[in-house]
Each structure stands twice: as C-alpha cells, then as structure tokens.
N, C-alpha and C positions, 0 to 999 in steps of 0.2 A: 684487645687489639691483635694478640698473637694466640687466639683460642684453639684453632686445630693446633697449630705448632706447640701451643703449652702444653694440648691436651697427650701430644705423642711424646714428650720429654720426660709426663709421669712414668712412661717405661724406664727411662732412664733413672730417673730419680728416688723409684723405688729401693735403687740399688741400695741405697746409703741407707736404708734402714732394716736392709732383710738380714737377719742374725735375731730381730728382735724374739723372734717366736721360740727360738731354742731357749731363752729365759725361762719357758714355763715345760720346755719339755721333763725339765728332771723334778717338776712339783711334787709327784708324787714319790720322789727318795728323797729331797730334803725339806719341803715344808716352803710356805711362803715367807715366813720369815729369812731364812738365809739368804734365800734369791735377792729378796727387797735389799736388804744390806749388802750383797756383793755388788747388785746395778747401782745404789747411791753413793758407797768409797769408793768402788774401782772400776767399774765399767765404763757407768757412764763419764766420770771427769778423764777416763782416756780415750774414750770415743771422742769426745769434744777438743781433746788436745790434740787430736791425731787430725779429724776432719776441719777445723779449724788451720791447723799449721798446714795441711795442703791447701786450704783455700790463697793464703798467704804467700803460699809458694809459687801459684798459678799466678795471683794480681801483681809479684816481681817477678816472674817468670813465664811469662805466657807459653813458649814452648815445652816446659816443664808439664803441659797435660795428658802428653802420652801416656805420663807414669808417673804421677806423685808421690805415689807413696813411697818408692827406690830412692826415687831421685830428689826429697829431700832429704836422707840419709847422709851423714860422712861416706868418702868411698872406703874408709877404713874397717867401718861398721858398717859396708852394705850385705856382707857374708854374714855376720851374726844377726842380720834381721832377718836375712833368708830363712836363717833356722830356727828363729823365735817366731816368725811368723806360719812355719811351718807345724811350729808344736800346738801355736794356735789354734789354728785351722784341727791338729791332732786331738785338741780339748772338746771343740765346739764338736764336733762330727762323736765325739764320744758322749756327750751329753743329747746329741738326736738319735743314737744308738741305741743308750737305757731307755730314751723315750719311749721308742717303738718296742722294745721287750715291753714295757708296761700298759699301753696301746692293745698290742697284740695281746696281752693275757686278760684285758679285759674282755676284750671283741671273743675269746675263747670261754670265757664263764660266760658270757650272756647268749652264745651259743652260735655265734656269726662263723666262727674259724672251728676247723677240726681240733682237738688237741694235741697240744705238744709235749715235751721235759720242760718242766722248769726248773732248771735250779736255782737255790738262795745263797746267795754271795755272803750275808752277812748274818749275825744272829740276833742281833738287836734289830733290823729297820726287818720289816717283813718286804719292804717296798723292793729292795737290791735284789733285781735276777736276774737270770741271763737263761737266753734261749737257745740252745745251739743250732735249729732248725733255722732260726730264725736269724742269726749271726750270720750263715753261712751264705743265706737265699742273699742279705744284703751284700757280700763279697762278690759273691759275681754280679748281683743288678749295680753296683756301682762302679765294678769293668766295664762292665757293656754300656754303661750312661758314658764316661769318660773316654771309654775309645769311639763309641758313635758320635759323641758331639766333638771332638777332634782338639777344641781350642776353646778357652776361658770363655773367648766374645758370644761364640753358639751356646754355650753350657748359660750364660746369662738370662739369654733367652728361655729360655726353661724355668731357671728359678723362681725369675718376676713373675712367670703366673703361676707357680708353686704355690709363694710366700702371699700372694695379693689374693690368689683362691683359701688359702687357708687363715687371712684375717676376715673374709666376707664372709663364708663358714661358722667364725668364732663369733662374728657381728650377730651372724642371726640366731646361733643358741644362745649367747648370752643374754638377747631380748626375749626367746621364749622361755628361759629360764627364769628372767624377772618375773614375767606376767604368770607361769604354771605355780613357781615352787614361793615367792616372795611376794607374789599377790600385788605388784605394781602394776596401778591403775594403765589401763589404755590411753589414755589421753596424757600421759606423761613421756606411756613408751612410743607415741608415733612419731612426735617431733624429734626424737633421739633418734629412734630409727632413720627417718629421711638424712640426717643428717649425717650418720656415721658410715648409714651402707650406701647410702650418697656417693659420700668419699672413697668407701670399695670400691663401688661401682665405677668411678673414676679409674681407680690405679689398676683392677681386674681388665674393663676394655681397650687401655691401653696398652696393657703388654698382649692380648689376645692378638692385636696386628702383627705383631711377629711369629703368627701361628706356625708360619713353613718354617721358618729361620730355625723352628727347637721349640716353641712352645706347643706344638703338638703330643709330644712328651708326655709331661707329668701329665696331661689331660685323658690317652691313652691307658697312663698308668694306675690312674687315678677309676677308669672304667673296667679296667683287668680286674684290680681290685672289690669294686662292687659286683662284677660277677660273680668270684670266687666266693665273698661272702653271700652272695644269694643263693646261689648252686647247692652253697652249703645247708643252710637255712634250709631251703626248699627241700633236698633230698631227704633230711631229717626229719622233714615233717613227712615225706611221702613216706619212712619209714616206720613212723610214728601208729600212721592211718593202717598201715600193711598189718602191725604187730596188732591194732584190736583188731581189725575185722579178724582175725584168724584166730584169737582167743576168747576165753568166759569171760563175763563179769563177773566180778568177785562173789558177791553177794548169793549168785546161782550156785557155785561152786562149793563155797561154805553149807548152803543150805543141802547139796549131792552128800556133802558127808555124813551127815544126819540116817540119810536115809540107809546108804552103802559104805561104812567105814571102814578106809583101808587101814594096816598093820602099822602101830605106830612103834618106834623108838626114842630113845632118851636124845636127851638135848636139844641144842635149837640152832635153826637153820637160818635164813638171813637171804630171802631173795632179792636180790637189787632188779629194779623196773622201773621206764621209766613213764610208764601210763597205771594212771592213781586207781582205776577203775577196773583195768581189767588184771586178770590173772597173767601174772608175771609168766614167759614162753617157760623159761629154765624149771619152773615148779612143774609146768606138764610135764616136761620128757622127764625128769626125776620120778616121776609119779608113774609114767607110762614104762618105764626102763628096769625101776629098780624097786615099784611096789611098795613104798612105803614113805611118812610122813613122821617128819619129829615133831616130842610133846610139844613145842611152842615154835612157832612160824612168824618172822617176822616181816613182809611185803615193803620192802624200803625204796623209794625213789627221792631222790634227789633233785632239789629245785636252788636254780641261781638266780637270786635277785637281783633287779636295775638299782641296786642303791649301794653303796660301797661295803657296811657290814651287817648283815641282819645283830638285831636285837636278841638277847637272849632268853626274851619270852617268845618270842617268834623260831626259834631256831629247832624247837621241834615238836611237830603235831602228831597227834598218835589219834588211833582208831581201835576199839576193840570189836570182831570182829565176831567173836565165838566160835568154840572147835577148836581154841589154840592156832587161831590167829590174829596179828593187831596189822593194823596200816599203818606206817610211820612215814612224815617225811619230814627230811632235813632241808634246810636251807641256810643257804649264804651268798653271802656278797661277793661282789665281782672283786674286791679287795683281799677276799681271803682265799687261805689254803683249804681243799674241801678234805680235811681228813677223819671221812667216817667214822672208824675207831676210835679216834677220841671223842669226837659229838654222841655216840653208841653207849660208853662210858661215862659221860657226862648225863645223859637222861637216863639210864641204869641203876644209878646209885638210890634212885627217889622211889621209881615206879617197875623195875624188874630185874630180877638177878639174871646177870649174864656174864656168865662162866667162861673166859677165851677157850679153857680147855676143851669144852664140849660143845664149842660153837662155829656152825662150818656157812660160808658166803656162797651162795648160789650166783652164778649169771651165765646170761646166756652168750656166747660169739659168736656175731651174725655172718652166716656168708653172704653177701650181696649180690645178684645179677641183673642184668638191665635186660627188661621185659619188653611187652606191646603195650602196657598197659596206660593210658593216659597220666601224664605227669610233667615230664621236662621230656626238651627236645635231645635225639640221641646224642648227641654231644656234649651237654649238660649231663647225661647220664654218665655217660664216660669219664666227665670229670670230676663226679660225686664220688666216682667206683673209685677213681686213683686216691682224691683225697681219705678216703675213708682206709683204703689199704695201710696210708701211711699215718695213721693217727694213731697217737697213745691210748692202749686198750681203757677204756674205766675203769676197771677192777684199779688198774696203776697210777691212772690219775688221781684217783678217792683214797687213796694208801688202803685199803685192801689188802690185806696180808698174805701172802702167796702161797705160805705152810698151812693156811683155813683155808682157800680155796678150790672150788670146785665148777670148772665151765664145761655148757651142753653148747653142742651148736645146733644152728636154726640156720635154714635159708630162706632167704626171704627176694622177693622180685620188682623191683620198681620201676 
C-alpha cells in the first residue's frame, strides 16, 4: 500500500544496522572465532537493549524522536554517556582502521597499490600492522569528509550507500566464491542470489536518492580509488613490457658465454628481476661496467600469489641454467612477510651452499619518464611517475640486506 514511501525509508532504515560490517573488519587479527563470541555475549544483547529501550521511549514518548538515545538517559548520566559513547565510536573507527592496514597490504602483495612500510605491532599474530602512509592519508581524508559534510544528518547520507555498496559487493563474491572455490551447484546459487542481492538491490537504490544530499561521496571515493589502483596496475605492466623488449633472453645470453667468456670471480651474486625470461637489466650494466661475472649466478624474481600463504612445496622453483646460472623463484602469499633471506636460506640448506659472506644482491633502480609512447593517457602517466617516486624501494620491501647490496640504475620511458 505504501511501496514508494517503504521503498525510500529503507534509506533510513539502513541506518540501524550499519556498524554491522566492522564485525569482519578485524578478521584477519583475531579469527572468527572471537568476533562470533563478542557479537553473541555483548554486542548483540546491547544492541537490542539499546534499540529496543528507544523504541519504547518513542511509543511513551512521541516527542522523544529527535533524539532517543540522549534523551532516555538520566540527565545525571547524560555527560557520562557522551563520553562512553564517544570511546565507542573511538573503538569502532579503530577496528575500520586495522581493517584497511590489512585491505591495503593485501591490494599491495597482489600488486594493485605501490609499496609501503609496514610495521608489526605484535610478535605473535603476524596479522597486527600498521601503515604510517596509510594512517596518515586517513587523518586528513576524514577532516575533509567531516568538515565537507558539515553535520551528522549529511554525513548519513554517505554512509548508507557506503555500508549498502559494500554488503552488495560482499553479496556477490560470496556467491562467486561458493560456485569457483566450493563447487556449489548453480541452481542452488540463483535462488539465493535473487533473493539476497534482491535485498541489496533494495537498500543500495534507495539511499542512491540522496546522491546530491552526500551520497556522491563514497561513490566518488570509491572511483579515485579504482583508478589509483589501475594506474598502478597498468604502469607496472607498461614497465614490465619496457624492461624485455630492451633486454636478452636468458637462454641466448647463457648460450654467448660459451662462446666469449667473460672474467669470472668467487662467490655468488643474486639478481633480483622481475621477468622470468629475460636477463635481469642490473646483470647487464654489471657486465658492461665492471667486466665480470661471479662463480654462481642466481636470477631471482619474486612472485605474489592470490591465496593467503603459498605452500612449502610451492615456495621455491629453481632452474639450472648452465654457466653458473639457476632461475629461482620465490613465492608468497598476500598474508605473508616477503623476506628473501630467509626463503634463500631455507632452500640453501638442501640444494646450494650460500655463504652470506660472499654473497652480494644485484637490482636494478629504475628512473622513470613519461614518453610518447602508446600506454596511458598523460595524466595517468603523471600519476604513475608520482606513485612510483613515493613507493618503498624492493630491495626494502623483500628485507634485502643493505650491507650485501648493490644497485645499477636504468631509465626507462613509458
């Protein structure tokens, strides 16, 4: 009877269940077990005493709906709820915090975002970090949210299609999650789907009406972001493409030694590259510069997988290559810390002595400049060039030991 009017009060309605989603933001620092147990003793039976005791307040109170939740308070205890609700709100925004450090370091191993520092808070959970780039970008984008939307009732507007976009989001990878990874049939997952992204679809269009009011916003923010991460993406790959055509493939180069042998020296060298096939940049200019080659070469690139930790049969491939060279690569999970030396270490013990002493890390530091060359539009360039200036070098990110170290630079044009 009241279909449009219901269907624009789900803006409102939403309101009373957005918090739910910070539940799973701190998954990955404590496990679903605690979360499940904090939402069944304490959450939820106070959520329900709270929204329940204003509903009560309102049906003896009708005027009481400006503001229930003050104004069924003692006025004696209306000061001490100001400040427990304060710490509240202090709790919650601290648990969307470590979120997005966790978020963001994944989006950074699977190769979306530049690198950053991460440090580890704790010594036991490897999950506890904290980004300070990333701390700090949040400090101002949540000045400028706050003083741009002015007042609670605006900033609302924004939320509801935050929280309503990101369960219709979680609607749909959770169902291609079922049908890829759990092999649930089709015909079990359509009727769940109509029904649940149904229900998105509902709560998503109706806060969409308040697009001028503030929900322009997150949607905005929500586009910045997927640029940044594509910009990223893409420039990396244009630089990918840059570094083979300009170099050998391995294979040729191995095979040049054969024929013209340059001077070699003791110990072993350690190119880090991040194309399997071609000859790492940093071995040429060493070669071209300094004329010589140590007895054992090892061609190393580093690969981040979409699964949380590689396997330790998986965690390192090797090539032999002949000439005293092997192809190595490492891999790991978006969950883990990527620290070379010890994965270098750990497949050493079995299959090749590797002496820290006499073992020196090649790589190369790229200078980047924005070309004519077909790739992204010049603005995209620009953005690549700034993110890439401000990104934690590899060497530092892979723990790379800085007293073995040895970088060549390379320019390169995209």
């Amino acid at each position: 009877r009241h279909g449009v009017a219901a269907w624009l009060a789900l803006g409102a309605v939403v309101l009373a269940i957005t918090g739910g989603e910070a539940l799973y933001a701190d998954m990955g620092h404590f496990g679903r077990g605690p979360i499940r147990i904090g939402w069944l003793t304490l959450v939820l039976p106070s959520l329900l005493l709270n929204y329940f005791g204003q509903g009560a307040l309102i049906l003896a109170h009708p005027d009481a709906v400006q503001n229930p939740f003050y104004l069924m308070v003692p006025q004696v205890l209306l000061y001490p709820m100001v400040i427990l609700a304060t710490l509240a709100a202090v709790i919650a925004t601290q648990a969307l915090i470590s979120g997005t450090f966790s978020v963001v370091r994944e989006a950074i191993q699977l190769g979306y975002l530049p690198r950053m520092k991460v440090i580890h808070t704790s010594s036991q959970t490897r999950g506890q970090i904290y980004l300070p780039a990333v701390n700090r970008a949040l400090l101002v984008a949540v000045m400028a949210v706050v003083i741009g939307y002015g007042s609670s009732s605006a900033l609302a507007a924004g939320y509801g299609v935050s929280v309503t976009r990101t369960m219709l989001i979680s609607g749909i990878l959770i169902l291609t999650l079922a049908h890829i990874r759990w092999r649930v049939s089709a015909w079990i997952l359509w009727p769940m789907g109509v029904v649940f992204i149904g229900i998105d679809l509902a709560f998503v269009s109706s806060n969409l009406v308040k697009f001028l009011e503030g929900a322009w916003f997150p949607l905005a923010l929500g586009l910045a972001a997927f640029t940044l991460m594509r910009t990223w993406r893409r420039g990396r790959s244009l630089v990918q493409d840059q570094v083979s055509r300009d170099s050998l493939r391995i294979e040729h180069f191995v095979d040049s030694l054969l024929i013209d042998p340059p001077h070699r020296v003791g110990g072993t060298a350690i190119f880090l590259t991040s194309a399997n096939d071609y000859l790492p940049p940093a071995l040429l200019h060493n070669l071209k510069h300094n004329q010589v080659l140590h007895a054992h070469n090892l061609l190393l690139s580093i690969k981040m997988l979409d699964v949380p930790r590689a396997g330790e049969a998986d965690r390192v491939s090797e090539l032999d290559l002949g000439a005293g060279f092997i192809r190595l690569t490492l891999r790991f999970g978006y969950m883990e810390d990527p620290d070379v030396p010890q994965a270098l270490r750990a497949w050493a013990t079995t299959n090749f002595t590797l002496d820290p002493m006499v073992t020196t890390y090649f790589a190369s530091r790229e200078s980047l400049v924005s070309g004519k060359q077909k790739g992204m539009a010049p603005w995209r360039d620009k953005l690549f060039l700034l993110l890439s200036r401000n990104s934690t070098p590899a060497t530092e990110y892979f723990s790379v030991p800085a007293d073995r170290l040895v970088e060549l630079g390379t320019k390169l044009v995209i």
